[in-house]
C-alpha positions in Angstrom: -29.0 53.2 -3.3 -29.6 49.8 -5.3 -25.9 50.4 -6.6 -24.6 51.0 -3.1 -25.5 47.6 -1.3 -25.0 45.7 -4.2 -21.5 46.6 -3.8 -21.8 46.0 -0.2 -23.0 42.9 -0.9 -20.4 41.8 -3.5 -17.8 42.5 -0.7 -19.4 40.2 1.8 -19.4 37.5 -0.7 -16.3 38.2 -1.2 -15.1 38.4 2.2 -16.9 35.9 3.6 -15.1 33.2 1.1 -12.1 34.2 1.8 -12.8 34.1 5.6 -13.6 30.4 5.2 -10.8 29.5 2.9 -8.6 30.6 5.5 -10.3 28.3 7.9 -10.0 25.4 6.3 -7.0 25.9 5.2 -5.7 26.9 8.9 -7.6 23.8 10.1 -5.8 21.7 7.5 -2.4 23.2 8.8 -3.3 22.3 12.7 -4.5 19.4 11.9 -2.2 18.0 9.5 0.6 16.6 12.5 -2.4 14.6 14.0 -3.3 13.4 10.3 0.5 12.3 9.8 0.5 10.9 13.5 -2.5 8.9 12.7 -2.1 7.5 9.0 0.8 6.0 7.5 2.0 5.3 3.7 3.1 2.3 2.4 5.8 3.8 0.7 7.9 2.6 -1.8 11.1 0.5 -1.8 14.1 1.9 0.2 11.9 4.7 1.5 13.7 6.1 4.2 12.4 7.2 7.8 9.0 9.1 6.9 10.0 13.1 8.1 13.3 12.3 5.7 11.3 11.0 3.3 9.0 13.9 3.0 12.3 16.4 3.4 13.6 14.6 0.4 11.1 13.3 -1.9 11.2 16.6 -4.9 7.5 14.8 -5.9 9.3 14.3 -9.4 7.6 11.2 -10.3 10.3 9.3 -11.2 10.0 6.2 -9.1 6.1 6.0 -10.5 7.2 6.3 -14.6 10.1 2.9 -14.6 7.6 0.7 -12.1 6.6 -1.9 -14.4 3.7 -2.8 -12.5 1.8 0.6 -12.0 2.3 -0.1 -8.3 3.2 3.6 -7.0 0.7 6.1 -7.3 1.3 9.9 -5.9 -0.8 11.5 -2.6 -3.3 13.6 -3.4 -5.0 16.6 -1.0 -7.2 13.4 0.4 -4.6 11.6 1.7 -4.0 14.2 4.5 -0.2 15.0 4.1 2.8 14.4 1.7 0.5 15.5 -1.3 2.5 14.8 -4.7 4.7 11.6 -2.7 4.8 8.7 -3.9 2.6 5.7 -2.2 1.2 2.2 -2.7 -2.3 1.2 -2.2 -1.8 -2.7 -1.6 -5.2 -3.4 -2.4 -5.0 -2.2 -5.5 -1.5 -3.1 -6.4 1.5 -4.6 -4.4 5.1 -3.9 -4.7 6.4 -6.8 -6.5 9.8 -6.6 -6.2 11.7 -6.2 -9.2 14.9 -7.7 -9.2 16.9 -4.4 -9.9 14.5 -2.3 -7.6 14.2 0.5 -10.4 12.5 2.7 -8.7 15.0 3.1 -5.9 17.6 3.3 -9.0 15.2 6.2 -10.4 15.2 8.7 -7.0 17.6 11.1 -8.0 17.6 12.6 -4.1 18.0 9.5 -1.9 14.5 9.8 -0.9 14.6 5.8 -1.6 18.2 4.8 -0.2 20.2 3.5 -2.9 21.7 0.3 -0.6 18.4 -1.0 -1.3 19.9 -3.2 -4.0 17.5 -6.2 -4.8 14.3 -7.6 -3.1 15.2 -9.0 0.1 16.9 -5.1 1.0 13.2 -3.8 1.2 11.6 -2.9 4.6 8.2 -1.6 3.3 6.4 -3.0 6.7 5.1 -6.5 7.5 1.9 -8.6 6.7 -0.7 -9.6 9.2 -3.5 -11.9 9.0 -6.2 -9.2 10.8 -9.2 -11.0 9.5 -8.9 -14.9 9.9 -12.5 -14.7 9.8 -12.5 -13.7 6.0 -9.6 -15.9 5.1 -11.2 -18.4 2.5 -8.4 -21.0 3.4 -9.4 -20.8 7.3 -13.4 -20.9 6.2 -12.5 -23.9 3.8 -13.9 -22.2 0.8 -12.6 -22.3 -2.4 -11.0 -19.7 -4.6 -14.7 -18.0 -5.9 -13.8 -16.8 -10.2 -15.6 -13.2 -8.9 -12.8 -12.6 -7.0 -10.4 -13.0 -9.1 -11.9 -11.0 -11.7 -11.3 -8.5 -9.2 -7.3 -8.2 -10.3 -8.8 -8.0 -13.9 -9.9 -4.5 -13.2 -6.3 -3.0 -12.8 -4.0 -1.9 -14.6 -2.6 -4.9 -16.7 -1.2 -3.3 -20.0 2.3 -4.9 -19.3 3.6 -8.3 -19.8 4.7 -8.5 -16.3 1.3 -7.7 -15.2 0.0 -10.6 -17.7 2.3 -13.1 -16.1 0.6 -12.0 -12.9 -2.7 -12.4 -13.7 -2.2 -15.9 -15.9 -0.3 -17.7 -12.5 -3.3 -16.0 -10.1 -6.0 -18.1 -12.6 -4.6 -21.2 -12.1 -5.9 -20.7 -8.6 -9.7 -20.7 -9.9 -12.3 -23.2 -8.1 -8.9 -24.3 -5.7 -8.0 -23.9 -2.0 -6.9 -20.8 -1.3 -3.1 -20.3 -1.1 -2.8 -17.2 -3.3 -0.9 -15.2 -0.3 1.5 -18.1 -0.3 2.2 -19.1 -3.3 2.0 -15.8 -5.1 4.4 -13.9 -3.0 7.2 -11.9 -5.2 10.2 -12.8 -2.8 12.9 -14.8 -4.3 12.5 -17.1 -1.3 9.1 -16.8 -0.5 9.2 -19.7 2.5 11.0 -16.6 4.6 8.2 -14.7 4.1 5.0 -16.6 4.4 3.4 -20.2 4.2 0.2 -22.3 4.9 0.7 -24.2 8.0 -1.8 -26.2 9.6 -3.1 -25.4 13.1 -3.4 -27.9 15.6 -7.0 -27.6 15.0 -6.5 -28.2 11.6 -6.9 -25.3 10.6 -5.3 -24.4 7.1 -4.0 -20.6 8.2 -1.1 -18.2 6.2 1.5 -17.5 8.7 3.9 -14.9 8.6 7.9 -15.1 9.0 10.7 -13.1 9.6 11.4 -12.6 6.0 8.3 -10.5 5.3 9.4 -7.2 3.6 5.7 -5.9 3.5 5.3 -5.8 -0.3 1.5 -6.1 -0.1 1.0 -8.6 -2.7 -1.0 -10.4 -1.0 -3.2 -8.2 0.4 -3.7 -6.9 -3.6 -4.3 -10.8 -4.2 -6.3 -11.9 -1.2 -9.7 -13.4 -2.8 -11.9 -12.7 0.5 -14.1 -10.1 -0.5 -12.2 -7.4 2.0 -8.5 -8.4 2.3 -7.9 -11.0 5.2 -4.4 -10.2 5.0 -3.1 -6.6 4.9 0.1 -5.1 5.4 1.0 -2.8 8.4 3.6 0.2 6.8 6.9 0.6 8.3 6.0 -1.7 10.8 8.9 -4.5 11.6 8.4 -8.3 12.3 10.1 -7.9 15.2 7.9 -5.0 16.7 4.6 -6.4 15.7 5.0 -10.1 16.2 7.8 -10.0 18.8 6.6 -7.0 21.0 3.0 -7.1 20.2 3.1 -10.8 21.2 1.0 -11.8 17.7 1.2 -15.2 15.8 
C-alpha cells in the first residue's frame, strides 16, 4: 500500500511540473509578440529593420569578439525576445563608433548591412534629453568625482577604453558638457551641443546628425541618465513629428 501511493505520488510530482513548465513556457510564447511590441534593442551598427534582424542574426557572436570597446552584449531569456542577439546597454557602454565599423565588417549574414561603411552610415536611434531635471548642466552643478567613478566600474582592459576614461577625467569638479564634448562622431556639432536657453539655461540639444550611439547616456554624470537614447527611433520622427526640442 505504502509502495502504491508513493508511486502515485511521484507521478503527480512529476506531472504537475511538467504541467507548469508548459505554462510558462506557452505564456512566454503568447506573450512574447507584446514583449517585442513593447521593448526595443539598441542594436548594433547597420542593424537592419528588427523582424530581419532577428531572421538573420545566426547569434554567432561575431560582432561582440572584434568590438574594441565591449560595447555589444548578447540577449538573454530576461530580455523577453531575440535571446542570443546581440544588443547594447547605453548605460553601461555606448557604441563608439569605430572608424572601420568592425562589427558590421564581422556579420557574416548581413544581419548588420555591410553599406554601413564608417560612423556617420549608423542609424542606431536618436538621443533625447527626457530628464532636464537631472541634467547637472541645467541644475548648474558641477561634474561630482562619484560619478565619474561610475565609468571606472566597466570594462576598461583596452587602450581604447583608457583613452576614454583619461578625456572623461579631465571633466572632474567642471561644468558639465560630457554629452557634448565626448561624443564619438567625427563631427560631433551635427550631433549635439550646449546651447544656452533664452533663460540662460546651459541645456545639450540634439541635431540632425544624431546616429544614437548612446555615449552619452553611458557618460551622463546625473546619478540616472538625463540623456538616453530612443532605439531605432529617427530625428525626424521624434523631433519633427513628435514636435520635441
Amino acid at each position: 500500500m505504502a509502495l502504491h501511493v508513493t508511486k502515485e505520488r511521484r507521478e503527480f510530482i512529476q506531472y504537475s511540473t511538467l504541467g507548469i513548465l508548459g505554462l510558462v513556457l506557452a505564456g512566454g510564447a503568447v506573450s512574447a509578440p507584446y514583449l517585442k511590441a513593447d521593448e526595443k534593442h539598441l542594436r548594433p551598427p547597420g542593424a537592419v529593420e528588427e523582424d530581419r534582424f532577428l531572421a538573420l542574426c545566426i547569434k554567432c557572436g561575431q560582432c561582440l569578439q572584434v568590438c574594441p570597446y565591449h560595447s555589444i552584449e548578447l540577449a538573454d531569456f530576461a530580455k523577453g525576445y531575440g535571446m542570443g542577439t546581440p544588443y547594447i546597454d547605453a548605460r553601461k557602454r555606448g557604441c563608439y563608433l569605430c572608424g572601420a565599423v568592425p562589427c558590421v565588417l564581422a556579420c557574416p549574414t548581413g544581419a548588420l548591412d555591410h553599406h554601413t561603411e564608417k560612423p556617420e552610415d549608423v542609424k542606431m536611434g536618436i538621443a533625447v534629453l527626457e530628464f532636464p531635471k537631472t541634467c547637472l548642466a541645467v541644475t548648474r552643478t558641477n561634474v561630482p568625482k562619484s560619478q565619474i567613478q561610475r565609468i571606472y566600474g566597466h570594462p576598461h582592459t583596452r587602450k581604447l577604453e583608457e583613452q576614454v576614461l583619461e578625456k572623461l577625467s579631465l571633466f572632474e569638479d567642471k561644468p558639465c558638457t560630457i554629452c557634448a564634448d565626448m561624443c564619438p562622431l567625427p563631427n560631433p556639432l551635427s550631433a549635439i551641443e550646449m546651447i544656452v536657453t533664452p533663460m540662460g539655461i546651459t541645456r545639450p540639444q540634439i541635431k540632425s546628425g544624431c546616429v544614437g550611439c548612446g555615449v552619452c547616456e553611458e557618460l551622463c554624470p546625473a546619478s540616472s541618465p538625463a540623456i538616453v537614447v530612443k532605439p531605432r527611433m529617427t530625428y525626424e520622427a521624434y523631433y519633427k513629428e513628435g514636435v520635441k526640442s
